[in-house]
C-alpha positions in Angstrom: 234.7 100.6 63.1 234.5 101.7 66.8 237.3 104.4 68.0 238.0 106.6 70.3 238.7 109.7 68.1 238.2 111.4 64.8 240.5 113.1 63.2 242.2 115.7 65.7 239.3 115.4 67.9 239.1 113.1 71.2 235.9 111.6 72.4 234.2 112.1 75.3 235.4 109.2 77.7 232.9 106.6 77.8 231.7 107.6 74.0 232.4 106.2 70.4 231.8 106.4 67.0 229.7 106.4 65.3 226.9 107.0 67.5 223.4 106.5 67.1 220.2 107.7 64.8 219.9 111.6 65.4 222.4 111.3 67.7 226.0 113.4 68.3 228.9 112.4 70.2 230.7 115.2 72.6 234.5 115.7 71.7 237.6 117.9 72.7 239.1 119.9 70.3 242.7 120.3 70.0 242.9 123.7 71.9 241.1 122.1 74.2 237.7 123.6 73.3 234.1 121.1 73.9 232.7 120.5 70.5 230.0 118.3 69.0 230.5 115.9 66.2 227.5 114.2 64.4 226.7 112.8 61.2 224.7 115.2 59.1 223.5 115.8 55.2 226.1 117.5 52.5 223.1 119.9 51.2 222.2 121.1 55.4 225.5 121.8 56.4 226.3 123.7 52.6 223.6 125.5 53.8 224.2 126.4 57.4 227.9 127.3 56.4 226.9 129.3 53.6 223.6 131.2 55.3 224.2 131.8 59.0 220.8 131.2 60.5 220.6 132.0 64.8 218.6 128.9 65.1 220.6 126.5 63.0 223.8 124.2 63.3 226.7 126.3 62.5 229.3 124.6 61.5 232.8 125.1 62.6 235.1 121.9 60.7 233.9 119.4 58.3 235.4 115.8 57.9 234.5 112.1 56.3 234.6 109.3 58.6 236.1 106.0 57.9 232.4 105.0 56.5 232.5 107.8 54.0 229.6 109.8 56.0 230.0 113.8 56.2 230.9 115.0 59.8 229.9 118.3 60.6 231.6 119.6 64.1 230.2 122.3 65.6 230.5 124.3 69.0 228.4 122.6 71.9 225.6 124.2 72.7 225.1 123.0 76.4 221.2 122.7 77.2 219.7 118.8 75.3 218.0 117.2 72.8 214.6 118.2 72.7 213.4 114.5 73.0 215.3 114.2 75.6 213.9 117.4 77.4 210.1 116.3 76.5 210.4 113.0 77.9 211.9 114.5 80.9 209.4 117.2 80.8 205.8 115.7 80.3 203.6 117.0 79.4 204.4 120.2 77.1 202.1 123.5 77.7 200.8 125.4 74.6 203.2 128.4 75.5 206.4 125.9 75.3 205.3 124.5 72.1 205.1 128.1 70.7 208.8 128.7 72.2 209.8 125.4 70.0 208.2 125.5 67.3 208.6 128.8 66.0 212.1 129.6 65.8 212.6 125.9 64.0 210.1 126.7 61.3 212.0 129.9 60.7 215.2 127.6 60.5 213.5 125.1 58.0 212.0 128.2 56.1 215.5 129.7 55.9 216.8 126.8 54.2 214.0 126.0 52.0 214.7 129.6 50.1 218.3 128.6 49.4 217.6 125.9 47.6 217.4 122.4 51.1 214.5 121.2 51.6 214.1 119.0 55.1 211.5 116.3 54.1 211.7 115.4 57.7 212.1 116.7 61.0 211.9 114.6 64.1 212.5 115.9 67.8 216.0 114.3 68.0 216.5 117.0 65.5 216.4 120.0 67.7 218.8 120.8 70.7 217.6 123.0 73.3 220.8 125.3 74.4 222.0 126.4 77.7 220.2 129.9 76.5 216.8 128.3 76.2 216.7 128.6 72.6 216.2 125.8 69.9 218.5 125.0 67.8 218.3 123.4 64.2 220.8 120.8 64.0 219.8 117.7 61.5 217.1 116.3 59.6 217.0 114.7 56.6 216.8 116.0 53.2 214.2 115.5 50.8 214.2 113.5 47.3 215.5 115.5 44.8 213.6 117.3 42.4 210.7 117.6 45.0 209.9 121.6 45.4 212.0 123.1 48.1 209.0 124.8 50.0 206.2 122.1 49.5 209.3 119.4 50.5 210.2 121.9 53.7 206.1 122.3 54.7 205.7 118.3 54.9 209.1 118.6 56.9 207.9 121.1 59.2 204.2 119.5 59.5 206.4 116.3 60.5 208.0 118.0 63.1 204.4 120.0 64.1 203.0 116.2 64.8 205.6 115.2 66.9 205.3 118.1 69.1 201.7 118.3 69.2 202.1 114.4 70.8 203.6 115.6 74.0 200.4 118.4 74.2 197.3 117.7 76.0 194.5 116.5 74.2 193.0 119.9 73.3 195.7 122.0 72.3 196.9 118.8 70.3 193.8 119.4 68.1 194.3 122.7 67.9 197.8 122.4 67.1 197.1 119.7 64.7 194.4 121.2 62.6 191.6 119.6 60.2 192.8 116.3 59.2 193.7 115.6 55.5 194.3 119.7 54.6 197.2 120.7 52.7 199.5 122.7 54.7 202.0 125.1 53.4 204.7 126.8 55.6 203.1 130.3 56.1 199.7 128.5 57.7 201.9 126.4 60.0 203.7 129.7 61.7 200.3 130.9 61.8 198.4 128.1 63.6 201.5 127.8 65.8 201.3 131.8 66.7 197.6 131.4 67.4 198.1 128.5 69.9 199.2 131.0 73.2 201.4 133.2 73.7 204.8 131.7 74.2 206.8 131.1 77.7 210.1 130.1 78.4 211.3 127.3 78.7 212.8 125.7 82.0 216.5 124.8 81.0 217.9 122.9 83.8 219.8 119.6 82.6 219.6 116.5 84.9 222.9 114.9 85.8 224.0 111.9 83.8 221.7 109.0 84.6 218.4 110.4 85.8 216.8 111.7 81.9 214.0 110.1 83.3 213.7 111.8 86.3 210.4 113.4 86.9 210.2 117.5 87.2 208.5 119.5 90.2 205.8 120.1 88.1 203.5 118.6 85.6 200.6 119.2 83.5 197.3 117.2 83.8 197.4 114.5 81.2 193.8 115.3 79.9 191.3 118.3 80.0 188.3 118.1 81.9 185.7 119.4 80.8 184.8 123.2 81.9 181.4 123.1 84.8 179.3 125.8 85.5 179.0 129.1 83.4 182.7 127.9 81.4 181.1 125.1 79.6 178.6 127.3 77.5 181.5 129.4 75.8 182.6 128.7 72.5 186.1 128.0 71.5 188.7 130.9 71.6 192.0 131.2 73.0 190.8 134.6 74.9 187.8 132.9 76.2 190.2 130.3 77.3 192.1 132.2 79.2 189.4 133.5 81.2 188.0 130.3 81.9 191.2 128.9 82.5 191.8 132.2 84.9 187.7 131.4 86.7 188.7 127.9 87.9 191.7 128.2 88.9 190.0 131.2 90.9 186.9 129.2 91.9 189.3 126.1 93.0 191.4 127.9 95.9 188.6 128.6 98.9 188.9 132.5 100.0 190.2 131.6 103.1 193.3 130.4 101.7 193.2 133.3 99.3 193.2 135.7 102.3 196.3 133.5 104.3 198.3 134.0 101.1 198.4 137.7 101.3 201.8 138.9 102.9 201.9 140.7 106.3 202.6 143.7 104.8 200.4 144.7 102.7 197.5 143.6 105.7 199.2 146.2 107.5 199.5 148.5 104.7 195.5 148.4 104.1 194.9 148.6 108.3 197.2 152.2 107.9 194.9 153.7 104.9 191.4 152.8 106.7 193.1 154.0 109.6 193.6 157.6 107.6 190.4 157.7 105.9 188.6 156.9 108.9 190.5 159.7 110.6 190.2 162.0 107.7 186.2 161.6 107.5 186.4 162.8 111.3 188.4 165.6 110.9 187.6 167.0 107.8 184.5 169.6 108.5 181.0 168.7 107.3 179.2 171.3 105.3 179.4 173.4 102.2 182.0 175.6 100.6 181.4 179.1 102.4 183.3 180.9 99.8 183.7 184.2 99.8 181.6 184.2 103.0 184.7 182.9 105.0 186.5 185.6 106.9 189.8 184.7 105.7 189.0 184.6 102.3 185.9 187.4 101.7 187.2 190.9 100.3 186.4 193.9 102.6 182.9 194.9 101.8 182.4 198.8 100.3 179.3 200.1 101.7 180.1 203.8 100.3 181.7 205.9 98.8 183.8 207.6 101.8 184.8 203.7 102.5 186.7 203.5 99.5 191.0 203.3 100.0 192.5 206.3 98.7 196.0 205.0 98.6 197.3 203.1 95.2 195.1 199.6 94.5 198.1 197.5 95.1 200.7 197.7 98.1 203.8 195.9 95.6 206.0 197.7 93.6 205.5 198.7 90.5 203.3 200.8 88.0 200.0 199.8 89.0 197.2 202.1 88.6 194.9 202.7 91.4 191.5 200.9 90.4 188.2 202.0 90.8 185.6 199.6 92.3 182.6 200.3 90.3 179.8 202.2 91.2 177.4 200.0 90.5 178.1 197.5 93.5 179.3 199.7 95.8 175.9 199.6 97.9 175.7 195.5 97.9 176.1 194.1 101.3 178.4 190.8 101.7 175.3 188.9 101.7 174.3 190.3 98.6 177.9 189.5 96.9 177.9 185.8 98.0 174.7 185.2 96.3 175.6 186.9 93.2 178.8 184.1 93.4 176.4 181.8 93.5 173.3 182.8 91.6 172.5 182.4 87.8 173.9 185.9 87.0 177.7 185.7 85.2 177.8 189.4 84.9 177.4 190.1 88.8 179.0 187.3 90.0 182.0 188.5 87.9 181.7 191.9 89.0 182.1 190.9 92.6 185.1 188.4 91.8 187.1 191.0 89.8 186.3 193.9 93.1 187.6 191.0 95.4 190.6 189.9 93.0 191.8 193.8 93.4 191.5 193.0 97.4 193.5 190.1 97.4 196.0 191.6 95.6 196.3 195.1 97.7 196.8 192.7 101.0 198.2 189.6 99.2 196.6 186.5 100.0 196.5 183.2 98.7 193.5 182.2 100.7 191.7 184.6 99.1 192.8 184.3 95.8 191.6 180.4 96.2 188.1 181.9 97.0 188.4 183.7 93.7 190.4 182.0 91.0 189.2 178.4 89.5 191.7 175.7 90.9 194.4 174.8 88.7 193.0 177.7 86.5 195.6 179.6 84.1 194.2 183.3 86.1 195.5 181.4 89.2 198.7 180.2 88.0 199.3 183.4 87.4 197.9 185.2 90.5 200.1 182.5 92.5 203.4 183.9 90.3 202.3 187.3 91.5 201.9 186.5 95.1 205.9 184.7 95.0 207.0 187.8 93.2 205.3 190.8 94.0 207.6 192.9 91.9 205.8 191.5 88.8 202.3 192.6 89.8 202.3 195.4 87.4 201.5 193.1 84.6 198.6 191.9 86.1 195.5 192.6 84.1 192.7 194.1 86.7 189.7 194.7 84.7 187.0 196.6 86.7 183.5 196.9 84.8 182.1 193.9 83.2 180.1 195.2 79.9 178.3 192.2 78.3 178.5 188.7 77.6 180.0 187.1 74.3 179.1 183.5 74.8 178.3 180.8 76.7 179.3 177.2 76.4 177.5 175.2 79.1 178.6 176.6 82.7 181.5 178.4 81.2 181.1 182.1 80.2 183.2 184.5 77.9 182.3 188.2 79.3 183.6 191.8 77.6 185.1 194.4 80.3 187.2 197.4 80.5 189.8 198.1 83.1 190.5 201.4 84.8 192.4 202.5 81.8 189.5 201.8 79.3 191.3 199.1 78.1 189.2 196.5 76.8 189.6 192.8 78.2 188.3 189.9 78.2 187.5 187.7 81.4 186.2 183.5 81.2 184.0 182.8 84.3 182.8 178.8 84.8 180.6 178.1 87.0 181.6 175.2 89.9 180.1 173.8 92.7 181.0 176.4 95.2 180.0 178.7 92.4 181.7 180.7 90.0 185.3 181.4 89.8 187.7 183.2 87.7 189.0 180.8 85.0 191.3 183.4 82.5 192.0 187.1 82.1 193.5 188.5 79.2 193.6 192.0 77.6 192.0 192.2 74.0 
């Protein structure tokens, strides 16, 4: 019998019931709301009502036509059947197939471990909504008695097969498996997972009348078959991707390549050749002076009568006025800047810690960088000193170096006193513009 409505809901214009195979008829609900009405299985919607499932029908009103079939009504999902969609499609990619198959195996998993078992599951069977997702919304049950998961796994295979018919030709056989091998759910999901990585789908519906439009783009209907180095490498989805990645590379001449880059960033890469060309010219060729620099070196003590006789360091505080020790008071600047740079961590520290007191009696950060290891925690410190100079009595100013403690590689650990007697302990590494200061802590 052929009507217009069913029950308190009005058909679409232009639609009756009952409507075809797999098929659902759109309706208006009395408060006016769109809903979906299509014949469907006691057992699936007892389930779907009872079991919420995010990619399953969800029932909102149940009824019996005039036939005596079950009517499940439920809120329309917008997007379209997904044999619908892959006709309009073509040819599905590996990624797509992914983004269908898996959430409907969960579906048909879900259902098999209440108790429904789908024995079959065609494409008219899934509904692709206005989010993207799929959607679970028929199939038909299996015989009873028949185990729920073996009955759901030949469902699910069923619906595999289908899908793997709108692939192309190789990632149908690697969809589809070895022939005549018993498949349970569990080895589905995972030869569905190890297919690609899955994409989104394009959700766009056509108007009414053009299902068998064609899209903007379409897959190649075959493979052909890799050239060059790609045709040696054995199968793999990774070494897949790379060959996939090479050819499409290898297909697009360099010139065309080079016209596809924007304006802006041609113009971004003229500015930084620009600067390092410039930089290159400006920047002064040679070595690190050192302590040799005029702006950097400490005074050089030549005698005894040289030495200040006012308090080591100019900032407030209680900071003890430090001997430079006798033992280096004769070296000429010459004579220090090769000790910086010799093979000899004991004198080179010596003159470091003499020219560490200097920078600090005429504060300097120039200097200091001539005596401290960059990024060093001696001149983190030093450089808190220099912004406050009211903290400088905290400073640690050892002033003989006694004997080393060990050495790892170009880094040394060396024993010293400061003017106090205090022992201390200072860490000297060796760099390319030779050494430096690295730490200086009291023992």
């Amino acid at each position: 019998m052929v009507t217009s409505s069913l029950g308190p809901y009005e058909l679409a214009p232009g639609s009756s019931w009952p409507p075809g195979p797999g098929g659902a008829v759109g309706g208006t609900a009395p408060d006016g709301s769109r809903v979906l009405l299509r014949r469907s299985s006691p057992a699936l919607v007892a389930a779907a009502s009872s079991s919420p499932h995010p990619h399953l029908l969800r029932p909102v009103d149940l009824m019996v036509d005039d036939e005596g079939a079950l009517v499940v009504v439920s809120d329309e999902p917008g997007g379209e059947r997904l044999d619908r969609w892959a006709r309009r499609r073509g040819t599905m990619s590996a990624g797509e197939a992914v983004t269908v198959l898996l959430p409907v195996l969960s579906a048909v998993a879900h259902l098999a471990r209440r108790g429904t078992a789908l024995g079959s599951v065609g494409l008219e069977d899934v509904v692709l909504d206005d989010r993207g997702a799929p959607v679970l919304v028929g199939g038909r049950t299996a015989q009873p008695g028949a185990a729920p998961l073996v009955a759901a796994a030949e469902g699910a295979q069923a619906l595999v097969e289908a899908v793997a018919g709108e692939l192309s030709p190789r990632d149908r056989a690697r969809l589809r498996g070895p022939k005549g091998a018993d498949t349970c759910l569990d080895e589905l999901v995972e030869r569905v997972h190890d297919l690609a990585p899955p994409v989104a789908l394009p959700t766009v519906v056509p108007s009414t009348g053009v299902e068998e439009a064609a899209v903007a783009w379409r897959p190649p209907l075959g493979d052909p078959p890799r050239s060059g180095w790609t045709s040696v490498l054995p199968e793999s989805a990774l070494l897949d991707g790379v060959a996939d990645w090479w050819e499409a590379v290898a297909a697009v001449p360099i010139v065309d390549r080079l016209r596809a880059v924007r304006p802006r960033a041609w113009v971004l890469a003229g500015l930084v050749a620009v600067s390092l060309v410039v930089g290159a010219a400006v920047v002064p060729r040679g070595g690190d002076s050192g302590l040799g620099r005029s702006d950097s070196a400490p005074p050089a003590v030549t005698s005894p009568a040289d030495r200040p006789s006012g308090p080591a360091v100019s900032a407030p505080g209680p900071v003890t006025a430090v001997p430079v020790p006798d033992r280096a008071l004769d070296e000429p600047v010459s004579t220090e800047e090769a000790a910086v740079r010799g093979d000899d961590p004991l004198a080179a520290a010596t003159v470091l810690l003499r020219a560490r007191v200097s920078c600090v009696r005429e504060p300097s950060t120039s200097c200091l960088a001539a005596v401290d290891q960059e990024g060093s925690p001696v001149a983190a410190g030093d450089s808190r000193i220099m912004a406050d100079l009211a903290s400088a009595g905290d400073l640690v100013l050892p002033t003989v170096v006694e004997s080393e403690v060990q050495r790892l590689g170009e880094t040394v650990l060396l024993a010293c006193r400061t003017a106090d007697d205090e022992p201390a302990s200072v860490l000297v590494v060796r760099t390319e513009a030779g050494w430096r200061l690295r730490e200086v802590l009291r023992r």
